[in-house]
Each structure stands twice: as C-alpha cells, then as structure tokens.
FINU-341174 format. One record per residue (C-alpha): z, y negated, x; residue in one letter. Coordinates in steps of 0.05 Angstrom, whole numbers, plus 5000, padded with zeros to 4 digits. Example, Ala and Ser with C-alpha at 12.3 -4.5 7.8 and 13.67 -1.06 7.14 Angstrom:
2
515650905246A;514350215273S;
This chain:
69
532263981879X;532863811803X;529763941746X;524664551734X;521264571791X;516965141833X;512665821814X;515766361799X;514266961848X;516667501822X;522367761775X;526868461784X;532168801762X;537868961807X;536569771834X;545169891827X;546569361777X;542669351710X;544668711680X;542768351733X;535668051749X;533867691811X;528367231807X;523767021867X;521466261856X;516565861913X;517665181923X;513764741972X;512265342024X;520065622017X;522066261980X;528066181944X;532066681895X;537166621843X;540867121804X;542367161727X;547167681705X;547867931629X;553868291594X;549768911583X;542969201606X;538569061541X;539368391541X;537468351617X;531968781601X;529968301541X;529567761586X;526768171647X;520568341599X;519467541575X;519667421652X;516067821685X;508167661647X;509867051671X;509867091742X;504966571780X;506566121725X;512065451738X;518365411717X;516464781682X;511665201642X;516165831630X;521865351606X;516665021550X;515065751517X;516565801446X;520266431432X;521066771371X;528066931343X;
C-alpha cells in the first residue's frame, strides 16, 4: 500500500492511554488500524476532534482539508 489510500472507519482515543488515538481505516474489504501517539492529551484530543466528523470520508480527502492555524 502507498499513498493515501482507504475510508476511514472510525477514530478513538485510547481507554488507559490519553495521548493516544487509534484510528480504524477500510481498504478493499480489510480493516486495518494504526496508532498515533501525542506528547500530551490536548493535542491528541485536538486532533481526535478534526478526526472524528470525518469518519466515512477517505484518507485522500481528510489529508486535502485546509486547517486553520
């Protein structure tokens, strides 16, 4: 696999650690999921809430979002 590629599923925050999400991405009938893990819990939460309206969309289309400073 390369590139942006599959929908994304769903997106959570890890129950025991909070500066971590976990993000649920489909990709030609197969569930796959990755991890990103942030120094503290706001930024993770940050990111958690641009995420998670976004779920059903691509990656493709998630990674083209213009996002304000």
């Amino acid at each position: 696999m390369t590139g942006e590629i599959g929908i994304l599923e769903d997106v959570s925050i890890g129950v025991l650690i909070d500066t971590t999400l976990f993000l649920f991405i489909d990709y030609q009938a197969s569930r796959y999921v990755g991890s990103l893990s942030f120094d503290d819990s706001v930024a993770c939460q940050k990111i958690y809430n641009l995420l998670k309206p976004n779920v059903d969309r691509s990656i493709k289309e998630i990674g083209d979002l213009e996002l304000e400073p």
